[in-house]
C-alpha positions as a Markdown table, in Angstrom:
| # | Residue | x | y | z |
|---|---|---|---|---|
| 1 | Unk | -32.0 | 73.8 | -24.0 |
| 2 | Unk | -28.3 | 74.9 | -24.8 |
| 3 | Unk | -26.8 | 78.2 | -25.1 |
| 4 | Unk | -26.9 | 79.1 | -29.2 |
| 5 | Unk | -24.8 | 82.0 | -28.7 |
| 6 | Unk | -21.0 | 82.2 | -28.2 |
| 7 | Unk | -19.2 | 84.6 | -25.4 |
| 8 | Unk | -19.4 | 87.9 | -26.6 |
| 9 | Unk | -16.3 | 88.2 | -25.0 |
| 10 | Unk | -13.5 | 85.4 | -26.2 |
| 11 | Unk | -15.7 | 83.6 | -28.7 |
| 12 | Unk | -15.9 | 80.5 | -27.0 |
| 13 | Unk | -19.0 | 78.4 | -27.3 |
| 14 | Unk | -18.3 | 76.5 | -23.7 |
| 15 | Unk | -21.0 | 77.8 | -21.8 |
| 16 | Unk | -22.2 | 76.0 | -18.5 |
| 17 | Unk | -25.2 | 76.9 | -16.4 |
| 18 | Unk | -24.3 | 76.7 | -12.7 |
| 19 | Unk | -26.5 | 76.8 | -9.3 |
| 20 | Unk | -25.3 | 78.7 | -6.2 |
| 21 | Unk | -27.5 | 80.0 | -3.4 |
| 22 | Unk | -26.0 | 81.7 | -0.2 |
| 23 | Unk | -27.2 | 83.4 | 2.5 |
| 24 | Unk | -26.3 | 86.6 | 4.3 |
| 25 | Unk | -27.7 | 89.2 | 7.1 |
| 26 | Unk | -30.4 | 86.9 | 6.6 |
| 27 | Unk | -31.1 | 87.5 | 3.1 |
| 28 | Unk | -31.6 | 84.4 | 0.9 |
| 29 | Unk | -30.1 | 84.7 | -2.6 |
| 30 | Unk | -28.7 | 83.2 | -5.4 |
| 31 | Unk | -30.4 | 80.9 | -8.0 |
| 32 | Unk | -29.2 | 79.7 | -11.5 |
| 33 | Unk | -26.5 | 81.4 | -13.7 |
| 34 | Unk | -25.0 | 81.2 | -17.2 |
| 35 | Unk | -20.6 | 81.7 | -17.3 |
| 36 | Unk | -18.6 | 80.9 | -19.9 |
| 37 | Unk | -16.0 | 78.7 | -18.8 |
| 38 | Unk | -13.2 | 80.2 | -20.9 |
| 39 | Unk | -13.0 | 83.5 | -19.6 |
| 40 | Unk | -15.5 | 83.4 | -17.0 |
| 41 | Unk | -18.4 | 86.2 | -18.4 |
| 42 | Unk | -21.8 | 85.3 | -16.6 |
| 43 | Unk | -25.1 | 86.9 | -16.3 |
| 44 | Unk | -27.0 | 87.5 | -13.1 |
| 45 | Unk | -29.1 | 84.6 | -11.3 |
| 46 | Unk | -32.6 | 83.5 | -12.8 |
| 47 | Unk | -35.0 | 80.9 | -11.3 |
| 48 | Unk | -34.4 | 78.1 | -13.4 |
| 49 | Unk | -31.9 | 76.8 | -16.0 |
| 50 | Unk | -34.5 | 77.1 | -18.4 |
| 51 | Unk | -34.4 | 80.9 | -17.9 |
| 52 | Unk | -30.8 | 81.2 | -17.4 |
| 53 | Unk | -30.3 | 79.4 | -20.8 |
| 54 | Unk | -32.9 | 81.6 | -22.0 |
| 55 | Unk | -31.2 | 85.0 | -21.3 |
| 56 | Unk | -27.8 | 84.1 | -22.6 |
| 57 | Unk | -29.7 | 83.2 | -25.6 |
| 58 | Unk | -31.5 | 86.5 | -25.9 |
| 59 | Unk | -28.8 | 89.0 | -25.3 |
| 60 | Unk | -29.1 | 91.6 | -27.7 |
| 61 | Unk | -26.7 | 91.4 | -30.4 |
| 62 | Unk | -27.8 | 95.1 | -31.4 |
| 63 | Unk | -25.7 | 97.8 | -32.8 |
| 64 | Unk | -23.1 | 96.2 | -35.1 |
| 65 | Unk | -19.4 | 96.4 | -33.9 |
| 66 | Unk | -18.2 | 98.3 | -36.2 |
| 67 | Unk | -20.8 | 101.1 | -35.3 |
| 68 | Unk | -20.3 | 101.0 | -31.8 |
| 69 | Unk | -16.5 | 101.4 | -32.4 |
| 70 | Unk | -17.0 | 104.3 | -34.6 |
| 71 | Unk | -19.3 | 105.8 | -31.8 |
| 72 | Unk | -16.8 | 105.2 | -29.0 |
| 73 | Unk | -14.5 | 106.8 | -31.2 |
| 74 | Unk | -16.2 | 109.9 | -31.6 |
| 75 | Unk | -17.0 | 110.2 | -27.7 |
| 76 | Unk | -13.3 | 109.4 | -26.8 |
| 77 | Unk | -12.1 | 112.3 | -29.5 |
| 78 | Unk | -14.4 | 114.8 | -28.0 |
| 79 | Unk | -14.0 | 114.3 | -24.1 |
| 80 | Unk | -10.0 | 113.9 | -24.2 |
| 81 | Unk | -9.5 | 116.8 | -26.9 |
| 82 | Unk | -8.1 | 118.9 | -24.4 |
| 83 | Unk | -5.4 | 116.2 | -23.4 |
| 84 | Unk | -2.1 | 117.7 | -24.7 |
| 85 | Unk | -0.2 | 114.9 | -25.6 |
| 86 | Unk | -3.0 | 112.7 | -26.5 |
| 87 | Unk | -1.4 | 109.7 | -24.6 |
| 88 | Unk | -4.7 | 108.7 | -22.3 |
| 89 | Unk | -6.8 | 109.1 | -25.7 |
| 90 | Unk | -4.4 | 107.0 | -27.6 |
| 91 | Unk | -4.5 | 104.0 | -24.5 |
| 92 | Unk | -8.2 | 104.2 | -25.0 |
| 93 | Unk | -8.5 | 103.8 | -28.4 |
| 94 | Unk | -6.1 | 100.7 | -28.2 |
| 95 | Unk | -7.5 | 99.3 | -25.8 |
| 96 | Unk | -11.2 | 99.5 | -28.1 |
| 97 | Unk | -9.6 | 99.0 | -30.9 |
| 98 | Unk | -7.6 | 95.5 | -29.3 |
| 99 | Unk | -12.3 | 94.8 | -28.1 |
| 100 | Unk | -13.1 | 95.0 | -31.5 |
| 101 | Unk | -10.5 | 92.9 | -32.9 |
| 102 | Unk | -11.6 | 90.1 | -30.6 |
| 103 | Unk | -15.2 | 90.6 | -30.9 |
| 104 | Unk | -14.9 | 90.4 | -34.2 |
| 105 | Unk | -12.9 | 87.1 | -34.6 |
| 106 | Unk | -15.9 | 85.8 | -32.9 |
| 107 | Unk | -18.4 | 86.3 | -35.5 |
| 108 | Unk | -20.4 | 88.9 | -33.7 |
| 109 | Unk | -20.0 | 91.8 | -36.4 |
């Protein structure tokens, strides 16, 4: 099994599956992971490849980006309202607005 789905972070489509276990105050853990090897996004640890593969895989792709920016919008325009100069509202919106245009070069609209 390989991973189907890019990063939904940089695009890339250079996805590894890596094993680390450790142990501390005596407490086994670890197992396999899924990371990107671009920009180094990983999920949690699973029991085998197979799974870890698997979960990558199945990420929701749910609400479309353009939604979700259009949503973040609206929360970011209601909570800072009462900023006077707007400047920690505008960072914010850059800064979502800089998300979407990467997210969006990678074909996960």
């Amino acid at each position: 099994m390989a991973a189907n789905k890019t990063c939904p972070f940089c695009g890339s489509d250079s996805i590894e599956v890596y094993k680390h276990y450790g142990e501390g105050a005596g407490i086994r853990y670890g197992g396999y992971f899924p990371e990107c090897t671009v920009c180094g996004c990983r999920l949690n640890y699973y029991e085998s490849r197979e799974e870890a593969l698997k979960a990558w895989n199945k990420r929701a792709s749910g609400i479309k980006l353009a939604e979700a920016r259009d949503e973040f919008m609206d929360v970011v325009y209601d909570e800072l309202s009462d900023d006077a100069d707007n400047c920690r509202s505008n960072r914010i919106i850059d800064a979502a607005d800089e998300i979407y245009r990467v997210l969006h070069r990678s074909g996960e609209e």
